[in-house]
N, C-alpha and C positions, 0 to 999 in steps of 0.2 A: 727194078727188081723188088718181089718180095720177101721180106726175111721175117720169120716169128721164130719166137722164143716158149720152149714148154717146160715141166717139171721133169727133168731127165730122173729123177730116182723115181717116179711112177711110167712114163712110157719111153721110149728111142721111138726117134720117125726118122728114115731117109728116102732119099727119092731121087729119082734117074729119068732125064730127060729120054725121050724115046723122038723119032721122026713125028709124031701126029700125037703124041703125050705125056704125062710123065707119070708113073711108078711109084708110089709111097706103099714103102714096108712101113707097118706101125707095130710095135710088139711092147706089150702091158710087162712091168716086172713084175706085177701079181693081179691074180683077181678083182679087180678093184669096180666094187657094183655102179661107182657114179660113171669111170670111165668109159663100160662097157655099153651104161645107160646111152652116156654121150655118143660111142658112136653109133649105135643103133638109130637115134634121132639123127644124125647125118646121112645114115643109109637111107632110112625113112625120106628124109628131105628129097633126095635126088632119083628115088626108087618110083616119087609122087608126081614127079614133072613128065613133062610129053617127050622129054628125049630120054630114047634108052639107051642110046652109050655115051652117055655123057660124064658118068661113075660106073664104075665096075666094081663092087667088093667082095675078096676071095678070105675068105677065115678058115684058117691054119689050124694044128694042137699048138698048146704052148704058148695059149694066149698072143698070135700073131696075125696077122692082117694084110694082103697087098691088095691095094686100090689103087685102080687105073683109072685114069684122069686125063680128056681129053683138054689139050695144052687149055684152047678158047674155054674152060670152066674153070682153070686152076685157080685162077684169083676165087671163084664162086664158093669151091670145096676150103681153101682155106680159112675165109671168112666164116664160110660156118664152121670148120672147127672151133674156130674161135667163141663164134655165138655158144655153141655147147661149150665151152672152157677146157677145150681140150687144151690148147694154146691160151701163152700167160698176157703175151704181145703181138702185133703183128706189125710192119712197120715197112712204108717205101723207102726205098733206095736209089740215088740214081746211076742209071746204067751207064755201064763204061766199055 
């Protein structure tokens, strides 16, 4: 399993296993130019590769975000949150 860690007083991320993906709501608590930089370069990331459902991202009012994440890229989209610093950690776990 992976588990990361982010700065809860600038975003909330949750996510929800689906049959074939998982769901990440991301919602900014404000404006925040580096965050929004960040994840433009992850949509950019995944927007540039040969698969096109592989990220899905829907942008909301109110500074909110659902990105749909085929299960096989989860580890991929994580990692790059992290490369932009959206995420502070990211860290394995072992399943139980």
């Amino acid at each position: 399993m992976l588990n990361y860690g982010y700065d809860e007083a600038a975003l909330r991320i949750s996510e929800s296993a689906n049959e074939n993906d998982v769901e990440f709501r991301i919602v900014l608590a404000a404006d925040d130019p580096s965050i929004i930089a960040g994840l433009k370069r992850v949509r950019q990331e995944f927007d540039e590769n040969r698969v096109y459902t592989d990220v899905l991202f829907y942008h909301y009012p109110d500074h909110e975000y659902k990105i749909i994440v085929r299960k096989d890229y989860y580890v991929d989209f994580v990692l790059e949150l992290m490369k932009q610093r959206l995420l502070q950690s990211v860290e394995w776990t072992a399943d139980r």
